[in-house]
C-alpha positions as CSV (number, residue, x, y, z in Angstrom):
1,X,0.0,0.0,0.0
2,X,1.4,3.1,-1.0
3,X,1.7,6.3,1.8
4,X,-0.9,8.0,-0.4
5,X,-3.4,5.0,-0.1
6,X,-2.6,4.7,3.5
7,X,-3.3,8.1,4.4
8,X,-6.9,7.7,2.2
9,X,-7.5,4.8,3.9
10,X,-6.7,6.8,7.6
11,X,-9.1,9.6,6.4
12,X,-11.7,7.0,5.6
13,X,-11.3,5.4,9.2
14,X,-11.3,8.8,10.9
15,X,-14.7,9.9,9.1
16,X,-16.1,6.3,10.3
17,X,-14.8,6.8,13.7
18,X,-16.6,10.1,14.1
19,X,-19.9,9.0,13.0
20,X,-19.8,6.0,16.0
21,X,-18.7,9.1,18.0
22,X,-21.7,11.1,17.1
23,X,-23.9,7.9,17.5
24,X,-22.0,7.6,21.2
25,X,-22.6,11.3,22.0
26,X,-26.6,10.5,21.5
27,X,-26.6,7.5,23.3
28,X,-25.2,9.7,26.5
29,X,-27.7,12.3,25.8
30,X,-31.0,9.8,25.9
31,X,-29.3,8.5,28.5
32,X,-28.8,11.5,30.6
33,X,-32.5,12.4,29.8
34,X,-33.7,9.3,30.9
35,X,-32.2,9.3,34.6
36,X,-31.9,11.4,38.1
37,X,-29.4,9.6,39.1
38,X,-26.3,11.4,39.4
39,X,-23.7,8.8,39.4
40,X,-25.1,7.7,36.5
41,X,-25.1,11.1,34.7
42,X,-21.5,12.1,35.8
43,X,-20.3,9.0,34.0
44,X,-22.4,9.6,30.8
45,X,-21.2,13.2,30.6
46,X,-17.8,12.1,31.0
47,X,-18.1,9.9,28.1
48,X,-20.1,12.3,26.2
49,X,-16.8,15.4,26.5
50,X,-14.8,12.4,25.8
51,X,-16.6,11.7,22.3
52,X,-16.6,14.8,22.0
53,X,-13.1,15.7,22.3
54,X,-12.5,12.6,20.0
55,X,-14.8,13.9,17.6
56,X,-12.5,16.9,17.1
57,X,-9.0,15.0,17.2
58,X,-10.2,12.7,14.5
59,X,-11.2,15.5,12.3
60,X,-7.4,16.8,12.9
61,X,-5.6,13.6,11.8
62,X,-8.0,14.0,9.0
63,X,-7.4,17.7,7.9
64,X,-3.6,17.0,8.8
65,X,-3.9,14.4,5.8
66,X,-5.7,16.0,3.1
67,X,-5.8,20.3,3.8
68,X,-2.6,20.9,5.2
69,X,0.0,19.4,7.1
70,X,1.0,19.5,10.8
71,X,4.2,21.2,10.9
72,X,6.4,22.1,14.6
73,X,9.1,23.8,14.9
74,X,12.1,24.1,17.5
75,X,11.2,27.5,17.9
76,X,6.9,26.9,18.3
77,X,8.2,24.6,21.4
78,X,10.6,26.9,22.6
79,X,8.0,29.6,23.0
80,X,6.2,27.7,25.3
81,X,8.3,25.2,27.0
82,X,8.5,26.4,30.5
83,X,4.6,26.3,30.5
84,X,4.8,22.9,29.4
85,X,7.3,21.8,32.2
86,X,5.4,23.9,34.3
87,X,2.5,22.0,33.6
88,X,4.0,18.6,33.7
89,X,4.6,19.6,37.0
90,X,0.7,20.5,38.0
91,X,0.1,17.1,36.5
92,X,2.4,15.2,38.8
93,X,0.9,16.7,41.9
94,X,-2.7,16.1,40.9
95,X,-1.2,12.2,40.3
96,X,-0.1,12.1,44.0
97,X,-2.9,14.0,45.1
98,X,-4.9,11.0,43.7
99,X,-2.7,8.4,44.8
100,X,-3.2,10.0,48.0
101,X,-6.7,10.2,48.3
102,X,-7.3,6.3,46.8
103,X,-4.3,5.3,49.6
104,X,-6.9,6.7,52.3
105,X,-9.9,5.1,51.1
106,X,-8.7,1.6,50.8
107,X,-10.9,-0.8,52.9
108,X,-13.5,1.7,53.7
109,X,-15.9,0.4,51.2
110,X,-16.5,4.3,49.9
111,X,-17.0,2.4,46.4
112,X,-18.5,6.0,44.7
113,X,-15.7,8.3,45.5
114,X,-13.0,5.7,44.9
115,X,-14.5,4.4,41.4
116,X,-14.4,8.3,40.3
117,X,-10.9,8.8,41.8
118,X,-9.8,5.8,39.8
119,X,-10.8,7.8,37.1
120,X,-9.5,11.2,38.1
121,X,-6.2,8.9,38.1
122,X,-6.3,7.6,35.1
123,X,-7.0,11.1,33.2
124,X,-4.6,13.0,35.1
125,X,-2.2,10.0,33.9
126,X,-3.0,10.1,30.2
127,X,-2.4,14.2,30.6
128,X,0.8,13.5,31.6
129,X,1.4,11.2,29.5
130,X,0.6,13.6,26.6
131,X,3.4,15.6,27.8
132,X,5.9,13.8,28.4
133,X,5.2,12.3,24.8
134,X,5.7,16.3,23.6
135,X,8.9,16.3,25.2
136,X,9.8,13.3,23.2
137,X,9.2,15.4,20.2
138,X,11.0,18.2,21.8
139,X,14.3,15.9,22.4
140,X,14.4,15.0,19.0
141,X,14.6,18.4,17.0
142,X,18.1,20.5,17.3
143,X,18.5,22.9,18.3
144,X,16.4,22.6,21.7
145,X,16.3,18.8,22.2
146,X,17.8,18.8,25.3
């Protein structure tokens, strides 16, 4: 398969992907309507931003294949890195902050607040994860790759 077919194929996928995104933001929505409940809601509207959020990354991998390509430059990460190290940093504390909190509630049967702090946890880790991944980038272009 050649780089153009793949990246036809990728724009095919993406455009897929968002309609079963669209169909999962619906879904929340009736389901939201249909209940009180607020556990239940907090989860669907979670899941709802999520799709969301999806929704709109998808539709960048697609532009970024057939408008106009995704450039970054030492100097665009330049500009901002101390934010970015700076926010690396928030990142890590809210990670021990909810290390912290799921330390205290073990054994205490507080199933609520630990299953959203499990999931608190696991965003604040994909944020950081997001980071450190733009550092990777940022290690591999001269001249500000260290």
């Amino acid at each position: 398969m050649s780089t153009k077919e793949l990246m036809e194929e990728i724009v095919k996928n993406m455009k897929r992907w968002q309609a079963i995104e669209d169909s999962a933001v619906s879904s929340t929505g009736k389901i939201i309507e249909k209940t009180d409940n607020p556990l239940i809601r907090m989860v669907m509207e979670i899941i709802q931003h999520d799709s969301q959020m999806h929704h709109r990354v998808q539709e960048f991998i697609a532009r970024s294949m057939t408008e106009e390509s995704i450039a970054i430059t030492p100097e665009d990460l330049e500009k901002v890195w101390s934010e970015v190290e700076n926010h690396i940093r928030i990142e890590e504390k809210t990670i021990e902050m909810a290390e912290k909190s799921l330390e205290g509630l073990k054994g205490r049967k507080l199933v609520v607040p630990e299953y959203f702090l499990h999931y608190l946890l696991k965003d604040e880790n994909k944020h950081n994860s997001l980071l450190q991944d733009l550092s990777v980038i940022k290690k591999n272009m001269y001249p500000y790759g260290s």
